[in-house]
C-alpha positions as CSV (number, residue, x, y, z in Angstrom):
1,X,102.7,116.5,110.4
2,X,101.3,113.2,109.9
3,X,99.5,112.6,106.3
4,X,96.3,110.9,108.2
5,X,95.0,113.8,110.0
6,X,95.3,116.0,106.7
7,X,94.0,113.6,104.3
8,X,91.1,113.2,106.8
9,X,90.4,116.5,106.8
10,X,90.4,116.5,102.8
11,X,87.9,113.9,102.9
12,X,85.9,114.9,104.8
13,X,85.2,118.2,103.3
14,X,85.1,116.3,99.9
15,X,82.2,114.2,101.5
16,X,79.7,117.5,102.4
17,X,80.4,119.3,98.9
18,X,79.3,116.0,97.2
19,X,76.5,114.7,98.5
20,X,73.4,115.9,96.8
21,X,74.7,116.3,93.6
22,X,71.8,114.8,92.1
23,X,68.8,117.0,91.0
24,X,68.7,120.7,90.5
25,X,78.8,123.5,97.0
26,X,113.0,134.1,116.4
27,X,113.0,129.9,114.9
28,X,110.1,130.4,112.5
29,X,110.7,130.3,108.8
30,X,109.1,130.6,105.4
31,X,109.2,126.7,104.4
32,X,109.3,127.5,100.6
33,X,112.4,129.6,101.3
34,X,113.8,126.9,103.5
35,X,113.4,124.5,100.5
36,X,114.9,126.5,98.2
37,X,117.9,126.9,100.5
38,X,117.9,122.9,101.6
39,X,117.6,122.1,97.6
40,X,120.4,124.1,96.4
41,X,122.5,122.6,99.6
42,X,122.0,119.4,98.3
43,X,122.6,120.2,94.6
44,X,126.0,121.1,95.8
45,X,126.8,118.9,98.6
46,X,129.9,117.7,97.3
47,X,131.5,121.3,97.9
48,X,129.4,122.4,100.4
49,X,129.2,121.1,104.1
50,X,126.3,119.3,104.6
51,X,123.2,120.4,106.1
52,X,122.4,121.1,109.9
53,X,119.6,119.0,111.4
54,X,117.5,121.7,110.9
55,X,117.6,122.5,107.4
56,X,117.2,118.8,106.8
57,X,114.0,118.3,109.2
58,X,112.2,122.3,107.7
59,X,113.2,120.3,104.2
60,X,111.7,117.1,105.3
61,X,108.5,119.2,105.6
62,X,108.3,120.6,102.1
63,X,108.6,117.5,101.3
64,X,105.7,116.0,102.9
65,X,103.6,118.7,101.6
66,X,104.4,118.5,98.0
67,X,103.0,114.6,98.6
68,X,99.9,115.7,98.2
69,X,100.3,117.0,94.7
70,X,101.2,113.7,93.3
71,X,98.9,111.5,96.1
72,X,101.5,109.3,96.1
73,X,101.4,106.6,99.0
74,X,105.0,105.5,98.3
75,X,106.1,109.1,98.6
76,X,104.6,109.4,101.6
77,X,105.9,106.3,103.2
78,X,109.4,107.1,102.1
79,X,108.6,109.7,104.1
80,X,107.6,108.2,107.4
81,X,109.2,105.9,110.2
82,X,109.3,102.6,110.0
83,X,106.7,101.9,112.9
84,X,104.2,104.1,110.6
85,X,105.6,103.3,107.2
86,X,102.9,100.5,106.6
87,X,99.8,103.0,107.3
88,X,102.0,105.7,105.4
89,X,101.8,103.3,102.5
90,X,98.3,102.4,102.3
91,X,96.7,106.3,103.6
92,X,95.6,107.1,99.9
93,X,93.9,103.8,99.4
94,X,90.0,105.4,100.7
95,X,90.7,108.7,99.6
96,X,87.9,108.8,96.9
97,X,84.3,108.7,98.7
98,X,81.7,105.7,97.6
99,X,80.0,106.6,94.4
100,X,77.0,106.4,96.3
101,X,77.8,109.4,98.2
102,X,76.4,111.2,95.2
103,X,73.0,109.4,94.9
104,X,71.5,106.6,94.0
105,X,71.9,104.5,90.8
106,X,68.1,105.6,89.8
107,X,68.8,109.5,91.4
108,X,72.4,109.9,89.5
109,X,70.8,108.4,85.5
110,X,67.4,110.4,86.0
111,X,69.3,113.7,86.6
112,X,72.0,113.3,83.4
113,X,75.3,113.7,83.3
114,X,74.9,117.6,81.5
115,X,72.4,118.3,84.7
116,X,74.7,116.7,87.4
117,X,78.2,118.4,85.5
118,X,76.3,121.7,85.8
119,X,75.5,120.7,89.8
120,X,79.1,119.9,90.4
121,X,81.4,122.9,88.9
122,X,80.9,125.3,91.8
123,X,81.6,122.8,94.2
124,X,85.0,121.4,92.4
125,X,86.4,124.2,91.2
126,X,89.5,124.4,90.3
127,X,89.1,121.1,88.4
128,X,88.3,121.4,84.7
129,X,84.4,121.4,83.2
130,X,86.0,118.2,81.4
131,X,87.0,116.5,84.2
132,X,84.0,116.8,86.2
133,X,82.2,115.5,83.4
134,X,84.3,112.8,83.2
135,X,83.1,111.9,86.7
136,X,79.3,112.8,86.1
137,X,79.7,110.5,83.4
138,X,80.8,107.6,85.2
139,X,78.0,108.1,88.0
140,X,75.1,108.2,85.8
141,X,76.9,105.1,84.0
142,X,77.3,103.7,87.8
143,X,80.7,102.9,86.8
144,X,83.2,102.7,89.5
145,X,86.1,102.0,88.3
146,X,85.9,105.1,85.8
147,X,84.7,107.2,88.5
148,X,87.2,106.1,91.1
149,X,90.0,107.2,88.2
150,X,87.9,110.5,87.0
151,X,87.5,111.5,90.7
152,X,91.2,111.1,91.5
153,X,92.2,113.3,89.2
154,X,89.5,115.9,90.4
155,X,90.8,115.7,94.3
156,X,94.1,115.9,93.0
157,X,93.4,119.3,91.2
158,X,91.1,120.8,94.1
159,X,93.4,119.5,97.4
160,X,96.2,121.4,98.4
161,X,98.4,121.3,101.8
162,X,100.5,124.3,102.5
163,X,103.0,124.3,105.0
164,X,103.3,127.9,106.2
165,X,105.9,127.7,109.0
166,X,108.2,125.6,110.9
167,X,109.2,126.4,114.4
168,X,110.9,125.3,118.4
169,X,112.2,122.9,116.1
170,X,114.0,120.7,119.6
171,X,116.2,118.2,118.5
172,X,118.0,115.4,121.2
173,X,119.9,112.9,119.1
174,X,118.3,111.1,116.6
175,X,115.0,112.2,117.7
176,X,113.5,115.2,117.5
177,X,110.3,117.7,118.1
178,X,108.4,120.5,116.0
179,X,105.7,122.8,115.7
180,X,104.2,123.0,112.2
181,X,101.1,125.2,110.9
182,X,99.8,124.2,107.4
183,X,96.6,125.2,105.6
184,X,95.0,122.9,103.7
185,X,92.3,124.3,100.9
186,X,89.7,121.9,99.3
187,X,87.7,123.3,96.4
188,X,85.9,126.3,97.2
189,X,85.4,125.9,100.6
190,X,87.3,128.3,103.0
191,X,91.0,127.4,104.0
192,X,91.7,125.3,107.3
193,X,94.8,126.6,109.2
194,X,96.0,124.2,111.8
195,X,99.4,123.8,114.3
196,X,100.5,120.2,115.5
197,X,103.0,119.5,117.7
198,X,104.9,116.8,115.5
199,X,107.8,113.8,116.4
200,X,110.5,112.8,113.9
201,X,113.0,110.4,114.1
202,X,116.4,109.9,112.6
203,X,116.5,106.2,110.8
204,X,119.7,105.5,108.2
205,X,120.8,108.7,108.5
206,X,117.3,110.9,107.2
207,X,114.8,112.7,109.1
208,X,111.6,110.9,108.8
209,X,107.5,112.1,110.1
210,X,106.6,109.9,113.2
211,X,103.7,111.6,114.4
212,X,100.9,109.3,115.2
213,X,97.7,109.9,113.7
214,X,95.1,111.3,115.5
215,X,93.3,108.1,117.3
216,X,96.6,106.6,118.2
């Protein structure tokens, strides 16, 4: 379940529902139960035996999905083996798209931030009217820094990655194989379900992601 490959994903539909803003878009498991279960394992680990290679690895997962509520690069690294951890660290650094992407400087201040607010709640719903003002504001003020921070907070509210199952989980020593299915929802568009076939490795005693991205 590498964080690349989803984050691409979120990017990319980000990229279509902005541009053009300006003028008038059997070994399978709930995960969330196996959280629950991994959690209050590890609440109690001093009474309980620990957990099984499994329960770590399906908790390893939720874990990696919640990432994406906080878009946290550390998290994610923390997360990931060491071969990857420096990519893992740094995958959140392009997330936002070019303020460009919305129109030029002369396009974005002759349509108004009221006109461009208006163009932009259907397409980033759930996020607050205020907070896509905030960014309309900071395009028609061609502001980047304020619409870097502003538009953050938007993909934060309208990305989601759900993982919905966890299976021929294979493990051989310290290394280890999985199927995972996850469904990742941007905005308004339609939901994207996908299955990988991921790699994890077992480095100072924790489970960590090592599946390469994509074009590796």
């Amino acid at each position: 379940m590498s964080a690349k490959p989803l984050l691409t994903g979120i990017i990319a539909t980000l990229a279509v529902v902005s541009v053009g803003c300006a003028g008038s878009g059997s070994g399978e498991r709930n995960v969330e139960s196996a959280t629950s279960t991994a959690a209050s394992g590890m609440d109690s680990a001093t009474t309980q035996a620990p957990l099984s290679d499994e329960q770590q690895i399906r908790a390893l997962y939720a874990e990696m999905a919640a990432v994406f509520d906080s878009w946290d690069g550390q998290r994610v690294a923390d997360l990931t083996c060491a071969k990857l951890r420096e990519k893992a660290l740094h995958v959140f650094d392009d997330a936002v798209p070019p303020l460009t992407a919305f129109g030029s400087p002369e396009e974005l201040k002759a349509t108004g931030v009221d006109q461009i607010t208006t163009n932009l709640l259907p397409k980033l719903s759930p996020a607050s009217e205020a907070e896509i003002r905030a960014v309309a504001s900071a395009l028609v003020a061609n502001d980047n820094d304020a619409y870097t921070a502003a538009m953050l907070q938007v993909m934060k509210k309208g990305s989601s990655v759900r993982v919905d199952k966890v299976e021929n989980i294979a493990i051989n020593g310290d290394t280890a194989t999985a199927d995972s299915t996850t469904t990742r929802t941007v905005f308004t568009e339609p939901p994207q379900t996908e299955t990988t076939h991921d790699q994890l490795v077992r480095e100072d005693g924790r489970w960590k992601d090592c599946t390469p991205p994509d074009n590796e």
